[in-house]
DSSP file (Angstrom, degrees, kcal/mol; ACC not computed):
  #  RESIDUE AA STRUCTURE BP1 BP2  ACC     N-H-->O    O-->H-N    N-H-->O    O-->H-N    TCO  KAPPA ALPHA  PHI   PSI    X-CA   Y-CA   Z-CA
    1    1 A X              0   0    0      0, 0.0    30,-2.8     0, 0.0     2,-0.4   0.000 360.0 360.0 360.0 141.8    1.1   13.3   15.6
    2    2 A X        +     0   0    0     28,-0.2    63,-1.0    61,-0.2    64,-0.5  -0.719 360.0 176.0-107.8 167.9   -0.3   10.2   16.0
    3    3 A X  E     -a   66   0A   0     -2,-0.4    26,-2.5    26,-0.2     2,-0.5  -0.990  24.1-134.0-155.8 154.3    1.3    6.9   17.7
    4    4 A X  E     -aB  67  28A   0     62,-1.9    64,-2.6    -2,-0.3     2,-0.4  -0.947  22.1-165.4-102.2 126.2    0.0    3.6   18.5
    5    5 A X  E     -aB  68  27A   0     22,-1.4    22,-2.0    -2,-0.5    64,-0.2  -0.979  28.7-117.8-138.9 129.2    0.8    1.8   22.3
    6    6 A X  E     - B   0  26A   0     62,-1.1    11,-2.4    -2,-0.4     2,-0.3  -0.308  42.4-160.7 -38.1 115.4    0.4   -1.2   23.0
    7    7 A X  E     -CB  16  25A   0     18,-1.8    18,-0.7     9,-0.3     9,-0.2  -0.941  38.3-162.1-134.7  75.4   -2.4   -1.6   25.8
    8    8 A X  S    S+     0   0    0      7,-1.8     2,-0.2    -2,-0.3     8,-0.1   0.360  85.3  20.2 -84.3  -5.4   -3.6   -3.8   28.2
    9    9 A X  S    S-     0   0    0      6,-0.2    16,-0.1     2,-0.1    -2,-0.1  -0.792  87.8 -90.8-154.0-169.2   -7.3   -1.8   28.6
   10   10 A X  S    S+     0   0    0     -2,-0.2     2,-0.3    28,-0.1    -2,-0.0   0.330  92.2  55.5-106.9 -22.3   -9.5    0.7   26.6
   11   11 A X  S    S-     0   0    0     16,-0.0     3,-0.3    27,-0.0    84,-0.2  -0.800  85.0-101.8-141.9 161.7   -8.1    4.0   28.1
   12   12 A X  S    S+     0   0    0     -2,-0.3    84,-2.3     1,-0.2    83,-1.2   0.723 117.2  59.3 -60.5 -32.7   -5.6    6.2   28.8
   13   13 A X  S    S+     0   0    0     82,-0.2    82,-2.2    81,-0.2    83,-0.3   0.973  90.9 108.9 -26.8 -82.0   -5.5    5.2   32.4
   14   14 A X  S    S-     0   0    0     -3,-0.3    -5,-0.1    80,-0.3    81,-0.1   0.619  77.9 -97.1 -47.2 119.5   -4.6    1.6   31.0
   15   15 A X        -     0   0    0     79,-0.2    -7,-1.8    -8,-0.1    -6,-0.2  -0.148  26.6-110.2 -47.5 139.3   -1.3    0.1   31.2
   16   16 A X  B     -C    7   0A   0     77,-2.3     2,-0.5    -9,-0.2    -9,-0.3  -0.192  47.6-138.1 -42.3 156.6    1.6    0.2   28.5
   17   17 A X        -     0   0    0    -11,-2.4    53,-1.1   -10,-0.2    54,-0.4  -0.985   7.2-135.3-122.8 127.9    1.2   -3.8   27.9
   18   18 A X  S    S+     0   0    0     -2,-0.5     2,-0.7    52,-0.2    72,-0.1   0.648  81.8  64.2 -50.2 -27.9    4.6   -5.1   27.6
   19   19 A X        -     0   0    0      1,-0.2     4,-0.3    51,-0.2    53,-0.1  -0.871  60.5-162.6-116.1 117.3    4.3   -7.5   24.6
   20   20 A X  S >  S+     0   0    0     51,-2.0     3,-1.9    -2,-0.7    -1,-0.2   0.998  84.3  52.6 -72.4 -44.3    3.4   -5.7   21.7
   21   21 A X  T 3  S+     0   0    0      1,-0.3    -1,-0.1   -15,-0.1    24,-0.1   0.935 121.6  36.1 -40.9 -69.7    2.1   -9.2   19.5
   22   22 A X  T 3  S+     0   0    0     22,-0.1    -1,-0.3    23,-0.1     2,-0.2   0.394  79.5 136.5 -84.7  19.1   -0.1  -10.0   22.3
   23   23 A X    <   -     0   0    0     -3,-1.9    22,-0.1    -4,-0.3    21,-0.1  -0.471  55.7-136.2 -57.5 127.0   -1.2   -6.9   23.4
   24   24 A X  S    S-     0   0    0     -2,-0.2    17,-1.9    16,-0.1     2,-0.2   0.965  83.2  -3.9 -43.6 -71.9   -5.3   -6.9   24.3
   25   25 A X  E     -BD   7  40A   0    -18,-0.7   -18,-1.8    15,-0.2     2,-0.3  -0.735  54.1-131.4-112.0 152.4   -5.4   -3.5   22.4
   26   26 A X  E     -BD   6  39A   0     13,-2.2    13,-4.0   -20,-0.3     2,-0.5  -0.964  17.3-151.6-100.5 140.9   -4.0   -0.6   20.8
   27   27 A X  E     -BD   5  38A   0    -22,-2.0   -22,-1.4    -2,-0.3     2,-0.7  -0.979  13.6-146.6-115.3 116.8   -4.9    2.9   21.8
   28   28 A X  E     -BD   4  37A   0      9,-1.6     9,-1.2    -2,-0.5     2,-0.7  -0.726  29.3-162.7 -36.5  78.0   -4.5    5.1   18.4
   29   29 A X  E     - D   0  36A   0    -26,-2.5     7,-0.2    -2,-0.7   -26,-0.2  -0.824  24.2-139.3-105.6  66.5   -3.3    8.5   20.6
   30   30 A X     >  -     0   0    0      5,-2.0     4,-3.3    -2,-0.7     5,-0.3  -0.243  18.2-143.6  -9.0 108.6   -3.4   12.1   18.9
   31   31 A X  T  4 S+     0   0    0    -30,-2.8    -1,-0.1     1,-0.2   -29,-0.1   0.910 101.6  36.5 -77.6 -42.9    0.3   13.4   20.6
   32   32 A X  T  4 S+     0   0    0    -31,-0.3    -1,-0.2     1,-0.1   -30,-0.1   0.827 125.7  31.9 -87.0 -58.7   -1.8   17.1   20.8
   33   33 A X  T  4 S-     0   0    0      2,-0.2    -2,-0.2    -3,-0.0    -1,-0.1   0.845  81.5-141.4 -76.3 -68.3   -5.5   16.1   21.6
   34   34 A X     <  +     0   0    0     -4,-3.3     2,-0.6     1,-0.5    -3,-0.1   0.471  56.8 139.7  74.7   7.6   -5.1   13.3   23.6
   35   35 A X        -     0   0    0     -5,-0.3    -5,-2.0     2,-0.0    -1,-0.5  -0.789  33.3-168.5 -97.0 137.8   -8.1   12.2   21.8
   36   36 A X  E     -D   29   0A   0     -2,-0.6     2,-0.4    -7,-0.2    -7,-0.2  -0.885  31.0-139.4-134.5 169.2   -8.1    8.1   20.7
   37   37 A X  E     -D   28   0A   0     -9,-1.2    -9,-1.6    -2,-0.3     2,-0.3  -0.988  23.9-133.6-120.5 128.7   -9.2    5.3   19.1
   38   38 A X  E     -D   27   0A   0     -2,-0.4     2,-0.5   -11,-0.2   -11,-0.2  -0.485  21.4-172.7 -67.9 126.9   -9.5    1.7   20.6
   39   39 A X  E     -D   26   0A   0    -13,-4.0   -13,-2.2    -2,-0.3    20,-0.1  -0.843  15.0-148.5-126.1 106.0   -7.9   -1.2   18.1
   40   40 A X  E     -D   25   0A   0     -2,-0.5   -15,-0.2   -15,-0.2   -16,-0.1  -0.194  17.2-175.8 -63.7 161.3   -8.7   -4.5   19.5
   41   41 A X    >>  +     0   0    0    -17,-1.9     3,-1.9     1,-0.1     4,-1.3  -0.080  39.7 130.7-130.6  35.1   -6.0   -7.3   18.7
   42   42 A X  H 3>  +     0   0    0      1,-0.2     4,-0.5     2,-0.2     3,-0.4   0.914  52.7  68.3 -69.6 -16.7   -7.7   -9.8   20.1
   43   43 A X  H 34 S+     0   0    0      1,-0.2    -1,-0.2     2,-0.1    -2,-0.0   0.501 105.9  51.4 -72.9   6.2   -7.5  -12.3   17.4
   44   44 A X  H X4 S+     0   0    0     -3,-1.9     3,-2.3   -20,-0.1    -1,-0.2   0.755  80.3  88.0 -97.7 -46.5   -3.7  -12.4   18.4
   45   45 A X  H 3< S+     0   0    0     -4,-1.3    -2,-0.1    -3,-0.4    -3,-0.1   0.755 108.9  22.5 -41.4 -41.0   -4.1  -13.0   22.4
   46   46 A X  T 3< S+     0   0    0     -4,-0.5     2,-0.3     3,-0.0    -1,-0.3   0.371  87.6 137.9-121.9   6.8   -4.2  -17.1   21.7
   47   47 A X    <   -     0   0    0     -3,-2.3     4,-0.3     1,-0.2     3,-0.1  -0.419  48.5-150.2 -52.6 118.2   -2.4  -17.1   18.3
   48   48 A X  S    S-     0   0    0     -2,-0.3     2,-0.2     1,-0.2    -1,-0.2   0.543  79.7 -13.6 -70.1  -8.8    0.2  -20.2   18.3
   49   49 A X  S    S+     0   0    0     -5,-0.1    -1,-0.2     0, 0.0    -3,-0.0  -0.866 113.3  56.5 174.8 140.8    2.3  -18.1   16.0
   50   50 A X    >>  +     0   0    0     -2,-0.2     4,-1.1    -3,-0.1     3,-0.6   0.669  60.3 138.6  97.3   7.7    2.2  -14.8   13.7
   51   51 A X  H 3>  +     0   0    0      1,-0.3     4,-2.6    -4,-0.3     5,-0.3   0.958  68.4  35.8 -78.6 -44.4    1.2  -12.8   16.5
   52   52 A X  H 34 S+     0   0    0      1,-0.2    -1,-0.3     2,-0.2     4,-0.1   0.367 112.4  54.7 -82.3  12.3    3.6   -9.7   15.7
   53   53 A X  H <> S+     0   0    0     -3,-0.6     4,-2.5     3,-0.1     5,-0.3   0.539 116.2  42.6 -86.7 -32.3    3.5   -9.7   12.2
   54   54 A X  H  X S+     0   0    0     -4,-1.1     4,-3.5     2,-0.2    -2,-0.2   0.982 113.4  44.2 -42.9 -70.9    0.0   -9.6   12.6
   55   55 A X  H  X S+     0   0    0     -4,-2.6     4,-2.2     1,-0.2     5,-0.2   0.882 118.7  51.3 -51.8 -47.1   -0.4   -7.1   15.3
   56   56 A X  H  > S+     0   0    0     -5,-0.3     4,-2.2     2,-0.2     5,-0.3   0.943 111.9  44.0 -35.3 -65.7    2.2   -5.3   13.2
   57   57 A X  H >X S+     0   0    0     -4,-2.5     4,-1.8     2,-0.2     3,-1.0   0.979 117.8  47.2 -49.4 -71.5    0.1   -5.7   10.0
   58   58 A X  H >< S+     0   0    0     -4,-3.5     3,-1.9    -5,-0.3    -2,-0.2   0.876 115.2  45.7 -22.0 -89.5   -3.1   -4.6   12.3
   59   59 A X  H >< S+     0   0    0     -4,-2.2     3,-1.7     1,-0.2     4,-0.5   0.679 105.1  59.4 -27.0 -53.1   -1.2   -1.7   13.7
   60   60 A X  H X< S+     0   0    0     -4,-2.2     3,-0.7    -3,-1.0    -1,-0.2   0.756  95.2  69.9 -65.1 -31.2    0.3   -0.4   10.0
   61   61 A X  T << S+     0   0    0     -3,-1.9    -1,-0.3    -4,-1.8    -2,-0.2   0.538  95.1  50.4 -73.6  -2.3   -3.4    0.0    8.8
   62   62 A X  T <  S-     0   0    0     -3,-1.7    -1,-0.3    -4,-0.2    -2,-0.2   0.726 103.2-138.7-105.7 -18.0   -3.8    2.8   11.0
   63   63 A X    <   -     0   0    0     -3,-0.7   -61,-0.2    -4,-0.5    -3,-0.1   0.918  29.0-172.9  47.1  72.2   -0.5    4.7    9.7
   64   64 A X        -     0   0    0     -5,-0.5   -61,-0.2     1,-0.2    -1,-0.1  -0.296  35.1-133.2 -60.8 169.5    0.8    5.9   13.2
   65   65 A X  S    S-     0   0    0    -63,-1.0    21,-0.5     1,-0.1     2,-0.3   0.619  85.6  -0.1 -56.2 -35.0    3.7    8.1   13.2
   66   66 A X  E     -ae   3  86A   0    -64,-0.5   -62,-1.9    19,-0.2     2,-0.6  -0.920  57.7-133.9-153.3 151.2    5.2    5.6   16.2
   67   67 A X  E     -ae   4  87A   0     19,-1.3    21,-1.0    -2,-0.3     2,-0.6  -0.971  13.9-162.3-127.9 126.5    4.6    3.0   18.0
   68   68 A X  E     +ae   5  88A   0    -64,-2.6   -62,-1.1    -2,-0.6     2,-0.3  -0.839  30.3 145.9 -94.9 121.7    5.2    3.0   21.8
   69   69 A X        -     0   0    0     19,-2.1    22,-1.8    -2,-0.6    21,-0.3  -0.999  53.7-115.0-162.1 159.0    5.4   -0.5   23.4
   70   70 A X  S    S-     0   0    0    -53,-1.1     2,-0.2     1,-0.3   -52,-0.2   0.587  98.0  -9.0 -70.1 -17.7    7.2   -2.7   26.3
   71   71 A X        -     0   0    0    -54,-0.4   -51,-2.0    20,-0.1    -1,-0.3  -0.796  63.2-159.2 171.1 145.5    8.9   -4.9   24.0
   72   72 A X        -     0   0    0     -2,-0.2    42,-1.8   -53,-0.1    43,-1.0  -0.998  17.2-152.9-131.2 115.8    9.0   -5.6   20.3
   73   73 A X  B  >  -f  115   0B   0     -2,-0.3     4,-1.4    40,-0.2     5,-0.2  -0.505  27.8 -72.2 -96.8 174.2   10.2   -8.6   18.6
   74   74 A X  H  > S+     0   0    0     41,-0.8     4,-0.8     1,-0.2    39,-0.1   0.499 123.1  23.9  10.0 -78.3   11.8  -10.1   15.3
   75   75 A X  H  > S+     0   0    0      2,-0.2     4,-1.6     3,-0.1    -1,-0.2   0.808 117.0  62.7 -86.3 -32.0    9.2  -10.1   12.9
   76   76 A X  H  > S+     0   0    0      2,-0.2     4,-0.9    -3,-0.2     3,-0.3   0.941 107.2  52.1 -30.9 -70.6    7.2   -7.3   14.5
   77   77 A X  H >X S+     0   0    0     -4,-1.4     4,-4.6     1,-0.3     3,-1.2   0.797 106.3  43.3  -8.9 -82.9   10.0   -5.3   13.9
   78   78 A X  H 3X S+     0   0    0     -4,-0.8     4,-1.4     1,-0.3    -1,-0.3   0.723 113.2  56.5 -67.2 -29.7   10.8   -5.7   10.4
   79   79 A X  H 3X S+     0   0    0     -4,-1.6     4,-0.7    -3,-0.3    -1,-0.3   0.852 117.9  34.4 -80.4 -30.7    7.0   -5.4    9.6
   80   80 A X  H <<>S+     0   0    0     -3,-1.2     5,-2.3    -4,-0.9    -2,-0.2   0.822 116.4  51.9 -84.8 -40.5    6.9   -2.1   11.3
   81   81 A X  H >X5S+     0   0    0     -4,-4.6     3,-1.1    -5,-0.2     4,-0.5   0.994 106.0  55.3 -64.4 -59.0   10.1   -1.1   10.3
   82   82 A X  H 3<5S+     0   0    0     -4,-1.4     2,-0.2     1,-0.3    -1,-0.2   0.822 101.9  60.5 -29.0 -46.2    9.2   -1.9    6.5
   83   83 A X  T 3<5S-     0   0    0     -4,-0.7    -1,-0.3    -5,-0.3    -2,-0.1  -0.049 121.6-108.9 -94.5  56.8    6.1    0.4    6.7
   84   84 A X  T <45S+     0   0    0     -3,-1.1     2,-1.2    -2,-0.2    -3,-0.2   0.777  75.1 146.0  45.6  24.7    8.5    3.3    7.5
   85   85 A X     << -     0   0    0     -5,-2.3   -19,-0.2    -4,-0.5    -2,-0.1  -0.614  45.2-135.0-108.5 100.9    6.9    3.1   11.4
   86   86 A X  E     -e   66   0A   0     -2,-1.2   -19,-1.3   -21,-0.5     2,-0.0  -0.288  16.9-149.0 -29.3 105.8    9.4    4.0   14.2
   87   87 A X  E     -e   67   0A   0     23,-0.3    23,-0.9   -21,-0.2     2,-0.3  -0.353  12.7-173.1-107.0 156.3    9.4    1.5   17.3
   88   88 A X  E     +e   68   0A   0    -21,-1.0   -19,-2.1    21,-0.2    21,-0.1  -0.684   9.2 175.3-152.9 133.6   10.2    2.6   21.0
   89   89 A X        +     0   0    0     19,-0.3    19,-0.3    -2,-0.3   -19,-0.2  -0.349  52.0  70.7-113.1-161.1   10.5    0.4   23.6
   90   90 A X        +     0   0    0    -21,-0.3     2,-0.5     1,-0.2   -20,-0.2   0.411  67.8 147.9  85.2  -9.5   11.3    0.4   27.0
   91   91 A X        +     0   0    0    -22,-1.8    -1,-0.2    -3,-0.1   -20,-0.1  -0.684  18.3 169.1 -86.9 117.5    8.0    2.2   27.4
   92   92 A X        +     0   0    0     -2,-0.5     2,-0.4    -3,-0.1     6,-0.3  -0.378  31.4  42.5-121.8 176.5    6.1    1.3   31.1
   93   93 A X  S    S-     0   0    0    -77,-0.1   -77,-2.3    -2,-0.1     2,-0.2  -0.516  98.7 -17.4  73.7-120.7    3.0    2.9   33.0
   94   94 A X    >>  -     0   0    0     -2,-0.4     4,-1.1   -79,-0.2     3,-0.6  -0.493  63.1-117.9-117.6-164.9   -0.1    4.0   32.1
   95   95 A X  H 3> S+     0   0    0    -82,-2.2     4,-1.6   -83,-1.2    -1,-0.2   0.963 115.5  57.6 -95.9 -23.4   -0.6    4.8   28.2
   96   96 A X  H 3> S+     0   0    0    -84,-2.3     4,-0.8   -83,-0.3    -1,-0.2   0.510 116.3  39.0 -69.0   3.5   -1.3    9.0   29.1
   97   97 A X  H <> S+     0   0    0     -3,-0.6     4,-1.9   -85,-0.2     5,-0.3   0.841 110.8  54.7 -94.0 -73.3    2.4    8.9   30.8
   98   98 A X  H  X S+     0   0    0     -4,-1.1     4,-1.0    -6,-0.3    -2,-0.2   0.720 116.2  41.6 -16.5 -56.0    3.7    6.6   28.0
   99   99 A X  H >X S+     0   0    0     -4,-1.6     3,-3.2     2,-0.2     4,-1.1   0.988 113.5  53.2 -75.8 -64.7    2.3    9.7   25.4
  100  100 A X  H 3X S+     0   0    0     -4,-0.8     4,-1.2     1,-0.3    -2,-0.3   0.416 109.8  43.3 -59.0 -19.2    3.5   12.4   27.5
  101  101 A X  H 3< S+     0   0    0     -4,-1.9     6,-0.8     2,-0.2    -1,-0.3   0.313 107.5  56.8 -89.8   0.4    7.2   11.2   27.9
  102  102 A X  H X< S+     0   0    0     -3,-3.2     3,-0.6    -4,-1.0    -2,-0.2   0.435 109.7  50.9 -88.7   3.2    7.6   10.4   24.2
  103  103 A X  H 3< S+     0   0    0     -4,-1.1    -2,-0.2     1,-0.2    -3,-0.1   0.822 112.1  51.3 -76.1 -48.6    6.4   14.5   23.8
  104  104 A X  T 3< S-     0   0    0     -4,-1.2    -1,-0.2     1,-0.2    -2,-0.1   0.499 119.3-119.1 -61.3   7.1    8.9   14.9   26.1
  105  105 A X    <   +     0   0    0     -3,-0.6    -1,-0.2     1,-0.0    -4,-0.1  -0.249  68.9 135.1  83.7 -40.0   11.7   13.1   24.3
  106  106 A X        +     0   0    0     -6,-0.1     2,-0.2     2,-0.0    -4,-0.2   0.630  54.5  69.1 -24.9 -44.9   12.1   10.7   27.0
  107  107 A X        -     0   0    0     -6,-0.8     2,-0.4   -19,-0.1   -17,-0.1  -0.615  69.3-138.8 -76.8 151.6   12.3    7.6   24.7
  108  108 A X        -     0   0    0    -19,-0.3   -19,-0.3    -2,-0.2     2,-0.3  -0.862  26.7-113.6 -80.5 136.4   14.8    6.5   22.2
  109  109 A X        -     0   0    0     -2,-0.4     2,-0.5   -21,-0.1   -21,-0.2  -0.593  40.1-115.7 -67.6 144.0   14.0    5.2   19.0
  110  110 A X        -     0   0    0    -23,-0.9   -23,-0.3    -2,-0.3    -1,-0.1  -0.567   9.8-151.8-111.8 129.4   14.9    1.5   18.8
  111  111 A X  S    S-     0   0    0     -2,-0.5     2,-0.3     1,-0.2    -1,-0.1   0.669  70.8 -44.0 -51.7 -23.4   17.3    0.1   16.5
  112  112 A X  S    S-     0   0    0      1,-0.1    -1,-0.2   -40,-0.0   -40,-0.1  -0.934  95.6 -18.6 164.6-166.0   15.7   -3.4   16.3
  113  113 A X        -     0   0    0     -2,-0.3   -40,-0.2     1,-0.1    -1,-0.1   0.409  35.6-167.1 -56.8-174.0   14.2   -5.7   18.3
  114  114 A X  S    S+     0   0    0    -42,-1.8     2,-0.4     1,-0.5   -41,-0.2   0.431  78.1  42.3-148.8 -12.9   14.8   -5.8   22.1
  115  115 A X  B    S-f   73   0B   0    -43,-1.0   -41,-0.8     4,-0.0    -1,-0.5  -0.999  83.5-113.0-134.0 148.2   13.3   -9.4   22.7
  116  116 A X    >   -     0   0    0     -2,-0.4     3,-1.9   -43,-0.2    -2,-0.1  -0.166  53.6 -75.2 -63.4 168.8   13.5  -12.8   20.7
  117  117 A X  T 3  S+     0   0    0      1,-0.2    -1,-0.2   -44,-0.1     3,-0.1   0.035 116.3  23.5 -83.9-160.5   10.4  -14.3   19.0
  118  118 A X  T 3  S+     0   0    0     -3,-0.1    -1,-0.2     1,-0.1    -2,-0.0   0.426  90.5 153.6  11.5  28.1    7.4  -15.9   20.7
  119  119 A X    <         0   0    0     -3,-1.9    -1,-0.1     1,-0.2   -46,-0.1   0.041 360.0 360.0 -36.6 163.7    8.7  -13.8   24.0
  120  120 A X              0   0    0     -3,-0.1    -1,-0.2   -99,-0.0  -101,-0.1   0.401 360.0 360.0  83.5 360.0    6.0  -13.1   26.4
């Protein structure tokens, strides 16, 4: 399985980053492997607007299974949710913790958004 979380560095050490729209990165995570791929977002980080349908968009193109992230908002949402791609938030630490408690069940999947737009 694969999942995308939202990232604040290049590696599995890296902290979850809390905002998925402005997240520096996404680390593309093999549930099994542990083997990834870096997807910068930087062309989001100073966007005045659009950042999570973007990052959303960005994100969709990779066709995770999941997305693991600190918070998701409004149109993020509905852009992820629309390409069949499951959100859970609530997710904190480092992003090899963050994989290893959603194997473990530890997350719920989220019903919609958990923050209003241009949080963060």
């Amino acid at each position: 399985m694969k999942v995308a979380v939202s990232s604040s560095g290049e590696d599995l050490n890296s902290p979850v980053d809390a905002r998925f729209g402005r997240a520096p990165y996404f680390l593309m995570v093999d549930t099994e492997t542990l083997d990834y791929q870096v997807v910068p977002n930087t062309q989001n980080l100073q966007a005045s607007q659009g950042a999570g349908i973007q990052a959303a968009t960005t994100v969709s193109r990779h066709k995770p299974d999941a997305v693991l992230t600190g918070h998701c908002g409004p149109k993020a949402f509905r852009t992820l949710q629309a390409a069949g791609i499951p959100v859970y938030t609530q997710v904190s630490g480092t992003i090899r913790e963050a994989v290893e408690n959603f194997k473990r069940g530890v997350y719920a999947e989220s019903n919609g958004p958990d923050v209003e737009g241009h949080w963060g």
